[in-house]
RODO-2510 file (C-alpha; in nm, 4 decimals, decimal comma):
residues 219
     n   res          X          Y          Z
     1     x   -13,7876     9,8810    -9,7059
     2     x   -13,7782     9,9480   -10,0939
     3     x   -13,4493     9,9539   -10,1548
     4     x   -13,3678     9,6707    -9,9286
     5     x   -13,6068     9,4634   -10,1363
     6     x   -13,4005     9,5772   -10,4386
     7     x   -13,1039     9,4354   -10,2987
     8     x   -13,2108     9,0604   -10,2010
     9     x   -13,3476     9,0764   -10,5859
    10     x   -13,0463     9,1537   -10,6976
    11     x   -12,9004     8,8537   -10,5931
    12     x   -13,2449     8,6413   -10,6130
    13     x   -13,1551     8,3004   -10,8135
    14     x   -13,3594     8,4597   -11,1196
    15     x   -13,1337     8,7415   -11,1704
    16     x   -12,8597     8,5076   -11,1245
    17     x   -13,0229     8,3392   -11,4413
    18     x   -13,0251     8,6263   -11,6453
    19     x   -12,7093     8,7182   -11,5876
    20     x   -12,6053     8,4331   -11,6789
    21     x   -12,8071     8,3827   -12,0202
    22     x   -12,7297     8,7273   -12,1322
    23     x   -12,3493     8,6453   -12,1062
    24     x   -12,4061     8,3113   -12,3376
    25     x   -12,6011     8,4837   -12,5979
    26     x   -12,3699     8,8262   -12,6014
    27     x   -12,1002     8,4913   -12,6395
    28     x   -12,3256     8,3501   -12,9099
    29     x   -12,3735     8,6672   -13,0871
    30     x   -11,9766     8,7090   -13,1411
    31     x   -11,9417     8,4168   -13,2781
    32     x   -12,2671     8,3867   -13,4900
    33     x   -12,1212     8,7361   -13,6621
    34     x   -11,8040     8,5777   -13,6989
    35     x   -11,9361     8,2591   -13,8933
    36     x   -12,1818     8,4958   -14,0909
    37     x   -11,9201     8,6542   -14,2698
    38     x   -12,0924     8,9691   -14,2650
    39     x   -11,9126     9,1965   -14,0131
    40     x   -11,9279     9,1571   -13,6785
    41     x   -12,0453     9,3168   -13,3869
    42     x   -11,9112     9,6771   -13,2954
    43     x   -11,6948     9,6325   -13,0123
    44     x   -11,5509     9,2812   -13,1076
    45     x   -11,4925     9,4810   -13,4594
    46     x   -11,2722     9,6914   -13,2710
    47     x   -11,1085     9,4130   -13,0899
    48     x   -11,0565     9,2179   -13,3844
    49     x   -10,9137     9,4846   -13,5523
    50     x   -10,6642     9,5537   -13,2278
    51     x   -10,5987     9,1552   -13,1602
    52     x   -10,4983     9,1125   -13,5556
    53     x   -10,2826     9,4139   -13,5168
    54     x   -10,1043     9,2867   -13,2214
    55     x   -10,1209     8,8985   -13,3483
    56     x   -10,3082     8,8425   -13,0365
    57     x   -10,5699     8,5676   -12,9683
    58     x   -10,9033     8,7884   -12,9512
    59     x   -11,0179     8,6376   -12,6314
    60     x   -10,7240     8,7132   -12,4563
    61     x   -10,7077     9,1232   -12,5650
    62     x   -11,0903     9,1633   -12,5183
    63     x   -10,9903     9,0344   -12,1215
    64     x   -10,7800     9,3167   -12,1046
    65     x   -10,9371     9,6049   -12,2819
    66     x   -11,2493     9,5595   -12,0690
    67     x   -11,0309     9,5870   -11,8302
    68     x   -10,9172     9,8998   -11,8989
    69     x   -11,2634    10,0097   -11,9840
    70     x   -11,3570     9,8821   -11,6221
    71     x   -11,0944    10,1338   -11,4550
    72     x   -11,2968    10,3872   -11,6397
    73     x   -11,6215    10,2869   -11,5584
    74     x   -11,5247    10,2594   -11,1980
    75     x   -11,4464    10,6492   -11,1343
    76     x   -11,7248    10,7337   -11,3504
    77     x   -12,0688    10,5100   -11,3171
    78     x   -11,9482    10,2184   -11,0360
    79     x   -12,2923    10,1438   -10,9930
    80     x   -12,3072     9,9090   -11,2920
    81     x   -11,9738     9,6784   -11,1805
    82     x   -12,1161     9,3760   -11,0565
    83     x   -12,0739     9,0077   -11,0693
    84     x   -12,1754     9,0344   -11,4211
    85     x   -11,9169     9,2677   -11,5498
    86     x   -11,6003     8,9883   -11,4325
    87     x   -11,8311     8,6898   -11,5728
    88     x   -11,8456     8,9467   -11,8996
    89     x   -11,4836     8,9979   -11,9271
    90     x   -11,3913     8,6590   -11,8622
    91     x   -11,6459     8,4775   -12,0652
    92     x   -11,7542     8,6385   -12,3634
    93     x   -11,4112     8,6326   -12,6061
    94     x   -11,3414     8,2806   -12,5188
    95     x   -11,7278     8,1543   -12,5662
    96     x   -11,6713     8,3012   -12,9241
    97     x   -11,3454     8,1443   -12,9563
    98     x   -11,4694     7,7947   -12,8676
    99     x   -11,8250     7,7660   -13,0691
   100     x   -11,6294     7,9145   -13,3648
   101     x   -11,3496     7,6322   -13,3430
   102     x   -11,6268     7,3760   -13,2710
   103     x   -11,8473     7,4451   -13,5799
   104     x   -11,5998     7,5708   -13,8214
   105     x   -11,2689     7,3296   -13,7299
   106     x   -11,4309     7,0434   -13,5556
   107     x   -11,6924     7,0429   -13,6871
   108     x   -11,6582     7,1564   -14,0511
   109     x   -11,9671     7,3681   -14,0518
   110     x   -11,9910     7,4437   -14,4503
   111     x   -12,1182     7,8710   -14,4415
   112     x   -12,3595     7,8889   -14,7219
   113     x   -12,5134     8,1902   -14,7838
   114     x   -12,8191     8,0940   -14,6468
   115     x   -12,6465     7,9828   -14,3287
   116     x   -12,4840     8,3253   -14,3631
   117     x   -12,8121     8,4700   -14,3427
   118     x   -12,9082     8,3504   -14,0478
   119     x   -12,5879     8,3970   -13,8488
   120     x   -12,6543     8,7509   -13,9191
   121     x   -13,0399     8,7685   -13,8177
   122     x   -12,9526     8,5512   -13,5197
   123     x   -12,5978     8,7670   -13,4042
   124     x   -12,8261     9,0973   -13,4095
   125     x   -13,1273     8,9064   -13,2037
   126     x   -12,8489     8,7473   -12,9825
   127     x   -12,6771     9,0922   -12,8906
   128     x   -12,9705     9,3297   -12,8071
   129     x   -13,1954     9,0368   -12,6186
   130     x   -12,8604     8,9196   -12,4147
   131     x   -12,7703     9,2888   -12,3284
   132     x   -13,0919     9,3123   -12,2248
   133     x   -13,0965     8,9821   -11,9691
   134     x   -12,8181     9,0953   -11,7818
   135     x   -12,9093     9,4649   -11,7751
   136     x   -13,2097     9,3440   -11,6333
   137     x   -13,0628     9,0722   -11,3851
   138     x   -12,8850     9,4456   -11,2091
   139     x   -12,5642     9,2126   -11,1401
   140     x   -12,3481     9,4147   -11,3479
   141     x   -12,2960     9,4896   -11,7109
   142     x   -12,0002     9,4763   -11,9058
   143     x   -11,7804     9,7283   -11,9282
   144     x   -11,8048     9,8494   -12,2719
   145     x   -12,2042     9,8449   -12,2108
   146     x   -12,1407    10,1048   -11,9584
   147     x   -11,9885    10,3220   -12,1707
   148     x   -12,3037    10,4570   -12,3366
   149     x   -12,4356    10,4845   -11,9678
   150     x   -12,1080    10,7562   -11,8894
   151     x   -12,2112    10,9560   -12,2146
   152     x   -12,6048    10,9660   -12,0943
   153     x   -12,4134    11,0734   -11,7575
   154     x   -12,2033    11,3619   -11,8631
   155     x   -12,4152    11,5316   -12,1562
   156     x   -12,7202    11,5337   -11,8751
   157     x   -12,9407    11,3127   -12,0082
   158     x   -12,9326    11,4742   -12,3512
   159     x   -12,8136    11,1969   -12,5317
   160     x   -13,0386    10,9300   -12,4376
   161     x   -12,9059    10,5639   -12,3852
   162     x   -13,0287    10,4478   -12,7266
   163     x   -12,8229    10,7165   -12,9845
   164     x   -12,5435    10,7100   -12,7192
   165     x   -12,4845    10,3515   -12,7904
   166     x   -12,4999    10,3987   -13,1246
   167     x   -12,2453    10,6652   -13,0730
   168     x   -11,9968    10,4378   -12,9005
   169     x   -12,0676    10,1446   -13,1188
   170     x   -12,0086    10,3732   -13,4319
   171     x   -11,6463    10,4953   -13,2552
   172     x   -11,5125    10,1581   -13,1784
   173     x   -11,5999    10,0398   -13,5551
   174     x   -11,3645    10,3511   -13,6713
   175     x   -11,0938    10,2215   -13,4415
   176     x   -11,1381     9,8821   -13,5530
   177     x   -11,0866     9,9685   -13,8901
   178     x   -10,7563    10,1655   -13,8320
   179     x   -10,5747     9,9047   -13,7106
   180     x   -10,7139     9,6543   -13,9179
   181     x   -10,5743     9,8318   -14,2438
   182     x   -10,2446     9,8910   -13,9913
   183     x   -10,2225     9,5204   -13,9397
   184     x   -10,2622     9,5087   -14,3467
   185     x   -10,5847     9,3039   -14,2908
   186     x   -10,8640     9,2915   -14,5092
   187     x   -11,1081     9,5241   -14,3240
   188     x   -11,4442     9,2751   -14,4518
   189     x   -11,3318     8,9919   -14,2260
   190     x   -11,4453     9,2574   -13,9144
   191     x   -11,6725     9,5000   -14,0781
   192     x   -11,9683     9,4513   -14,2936
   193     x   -12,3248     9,4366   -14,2967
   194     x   -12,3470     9,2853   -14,0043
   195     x   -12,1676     9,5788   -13,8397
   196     x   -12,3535     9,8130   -13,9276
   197     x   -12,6870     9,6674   -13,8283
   198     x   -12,5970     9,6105   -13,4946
   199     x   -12,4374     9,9602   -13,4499
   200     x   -12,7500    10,1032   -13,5807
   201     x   -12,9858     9,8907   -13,4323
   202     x   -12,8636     9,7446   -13,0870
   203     x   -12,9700    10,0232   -12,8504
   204     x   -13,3193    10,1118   -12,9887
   205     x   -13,3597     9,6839   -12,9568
   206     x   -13,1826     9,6546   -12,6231
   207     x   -13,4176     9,9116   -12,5027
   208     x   -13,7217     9,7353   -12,6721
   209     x   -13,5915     9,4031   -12,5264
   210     x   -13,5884     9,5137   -12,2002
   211     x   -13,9368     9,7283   -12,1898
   212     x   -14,0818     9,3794   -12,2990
   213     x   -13,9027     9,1513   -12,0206
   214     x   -13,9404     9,4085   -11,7850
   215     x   -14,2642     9,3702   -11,8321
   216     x   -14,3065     8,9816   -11,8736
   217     x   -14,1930     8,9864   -11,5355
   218     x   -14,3347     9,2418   -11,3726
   219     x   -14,0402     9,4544   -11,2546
***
């Protein structure tokens, strides 16, 4: 009777919800990094770095490498596919794309360092609380989020989830970089501050994120 209470939360309208607002804010976070100048976030670092490379739109390779990722994480921890991981792939790259050509081409959002600032605080906030939401909502995470889950898998636990994401997040930045300085790129339009506070600090706040909501709602 547990577990089949599980499963009708799992698809309860509130999970639905933070599935959803998870996905906006990982979205927001991308783009936020982008506009801050700083560095961006790990695995879009990478991406960047690949997309550039390739002279690739970076919504369009981040579809397929979480694909790839997903084949992975299917033979490996399937438990964590959901609705949520093809909302992920689909949605993230492209929400970045479009708020950073509506405030910085449409709009003709002037970056001041101040602004700059911000973007950074708010990309760092925006990453750990959203991969928190749709942890929590247990529709799925995103591929590349599962990825820290496979290393907890296969070292037994010894690696906890919090330094194993900041084991993947630190891999993905060196990758980044290499094809960035392939691609003859300047490496500081990808990596930066901002970089390395989120690879640093996303899993020890995803984890505080979701002790807290976990707990706001009882779960």
């Amino acid at each position: 009777m547990k577990q089949e209470g599980k499963e009708r939360k799992k698809y309860s309208p509130w999970n639905l919800l933070l599935m959803l607002v998870g996905i906006l804010l990982i979205g927001m976070c991308v783009a936020t990094y982008r506009m801050s100048g700083f560095g961006v976030d790990p695995f879009s670092c990478m991406n960047l770095g690949i997309s550039g490379f390739l002279r690739m739109s970076f919504g369009t390779w981040q579809l397929i490498i979480n694909a790839v990722i997903l084949v992975i994480v299917w033979f490996t921890v399937r438990q964590y596919i959901g609705l949520g991981t093809v909302v992920n792939m689909v949605c993230v790259g492209y929400t970045a794309d479009f708020l950073c050509w509506i405030f910085l081409e449409q709009i003709g959002l002037q970056v001041t360092m101040p602004l700059r600032i911000l973007f950074l605080i708010l990309g760092t906030l925006f990453a750990s609380l959203g991969c928190a939401c749709y942890m929590i909502a247990n529709m799925g995470i995103a591929p590349y989020d599962s990825v820290a889950f496979i290393i907890t898998k296969y070292t037994h636990e010894k690696i906890p989830f919090r330094f194993a994401r900041v084991v993947s997040d630190l891999t993905v930045v060196v990758i980044g970089i290499v094809f960035c300085l392939m691609a003859h790129n300047s490496i500081w339009e990808i990596v930066g501050l901002g970089t390395i506070v989120n690879a640093c600090l996303n899993g020890p706040l995803i984890q505080f994120f979701r002790d807290r909501i976990e707990a706001l709602l009882k779960i």
